[in-house]
C-alpha positions in Angstrom: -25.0 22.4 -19.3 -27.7 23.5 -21.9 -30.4 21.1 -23.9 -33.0 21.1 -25.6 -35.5 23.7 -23.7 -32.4 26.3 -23.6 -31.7 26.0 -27.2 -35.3 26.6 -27.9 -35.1 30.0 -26.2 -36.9 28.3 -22.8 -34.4 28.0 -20.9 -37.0 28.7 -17.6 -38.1 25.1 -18.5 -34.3 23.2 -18.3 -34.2 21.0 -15.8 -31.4 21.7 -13.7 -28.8 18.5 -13.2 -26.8 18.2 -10.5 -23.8 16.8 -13.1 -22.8 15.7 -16.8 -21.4 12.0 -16.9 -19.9 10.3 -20.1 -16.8 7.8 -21.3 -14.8 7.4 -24.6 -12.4 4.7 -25.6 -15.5 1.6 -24.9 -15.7 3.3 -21.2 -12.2 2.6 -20.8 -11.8 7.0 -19.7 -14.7 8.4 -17.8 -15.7 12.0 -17.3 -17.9 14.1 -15.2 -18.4 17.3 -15.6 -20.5 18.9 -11.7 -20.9 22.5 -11.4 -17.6 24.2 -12.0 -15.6 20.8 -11.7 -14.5 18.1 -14.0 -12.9 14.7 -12.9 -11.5 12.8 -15.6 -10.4 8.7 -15.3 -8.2 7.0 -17.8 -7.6 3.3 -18.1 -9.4 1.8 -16.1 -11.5 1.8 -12.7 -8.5 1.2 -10.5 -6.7 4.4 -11.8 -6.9 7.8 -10.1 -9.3 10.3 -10.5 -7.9 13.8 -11.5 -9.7 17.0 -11.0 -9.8 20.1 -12.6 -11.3 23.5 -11.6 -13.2 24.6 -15.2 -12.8 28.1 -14.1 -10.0 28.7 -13.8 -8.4 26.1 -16.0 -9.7 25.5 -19.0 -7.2 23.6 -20.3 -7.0 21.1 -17.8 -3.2 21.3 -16.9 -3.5 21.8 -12.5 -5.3 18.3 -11.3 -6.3 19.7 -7.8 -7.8 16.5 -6.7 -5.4 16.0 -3.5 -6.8 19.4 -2.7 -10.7 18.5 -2.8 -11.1 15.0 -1.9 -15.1 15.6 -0.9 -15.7 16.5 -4.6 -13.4 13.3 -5.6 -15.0 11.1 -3.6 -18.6 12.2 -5.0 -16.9 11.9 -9.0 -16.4 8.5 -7.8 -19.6 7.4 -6.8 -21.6 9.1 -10.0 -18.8 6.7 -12.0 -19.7 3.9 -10.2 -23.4 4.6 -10.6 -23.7 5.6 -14.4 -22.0 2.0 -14.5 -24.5 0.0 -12.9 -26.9 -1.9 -14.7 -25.0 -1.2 -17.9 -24.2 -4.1 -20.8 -20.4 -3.0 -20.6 -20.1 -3.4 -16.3 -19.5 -7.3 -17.7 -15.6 -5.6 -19.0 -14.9 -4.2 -15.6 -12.8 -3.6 -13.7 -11.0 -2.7 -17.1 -7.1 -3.5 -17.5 -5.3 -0.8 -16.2 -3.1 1.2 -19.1 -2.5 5.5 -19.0 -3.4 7.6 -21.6 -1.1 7.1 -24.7 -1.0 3.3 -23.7 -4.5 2.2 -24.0 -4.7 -1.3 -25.5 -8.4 -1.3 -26.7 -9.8 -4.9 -25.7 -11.0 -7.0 -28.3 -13.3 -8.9 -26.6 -15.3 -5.5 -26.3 -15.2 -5.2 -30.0 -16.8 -8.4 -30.8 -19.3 -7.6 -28.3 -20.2 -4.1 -30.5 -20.0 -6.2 -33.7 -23.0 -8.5 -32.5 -24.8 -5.6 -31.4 -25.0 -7.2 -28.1 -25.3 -4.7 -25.1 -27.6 -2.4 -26.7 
């Protein structure tokens, strides 16, 4: 992962992170990028986590999480930690919908609009 002392040719002075966490889709999908691995969630907090190896696949086609449940187990807890204490945990656990069929609540909406949670 590279920031702001990296991209200013310092990169002796980047502190080192143990992982990358973010969501899309009002934190209905969750992502965590740790070292050479990247677990994805979509749709909710009760769906499965799937796991690819960045190395050597890119385009995250081979989910290898039955394979490595130590390093699924650990994508879930940073999940469930970047959640707490957030204005959002109020909408989970989220309604559980896949990929293509996620139903974006409107509740959460109205919730942005007010600028509540910020």
């Amino acid at each position: 992962m590279v920031s702001v002392p990296t991209l200013l040719g310092r990169p002796d002075e980047q502190t080192p992170r143990e992982y990358l966490y973010w969501e899309y889709q009002h934190g209905k999908q969750q992502a965590v990028r740790m070292g050479p691995w990247k677990g994805v969630r979509f749709g909710g907090t009760k769906e499965p986590i799937e796991l690819y190896d960045m190395r050597k696949d890119i385009g995250e086609k081979n989910n290898v999480a039955a394979a490595h449940p130590d390093v699924v187990r650990r994508m879930r807890e940073i999940m469930e930690e970047a959640r707490e204490g957030s204005a959002f945990t109020q909408f989970w656990p989220l309604p559980e919908y896949r990929r293509d069929d996620i139903k974006l609540d409107n509740n959460i909406y109205k919730t942005l609009g007010r600028g509540e949670g910020y």
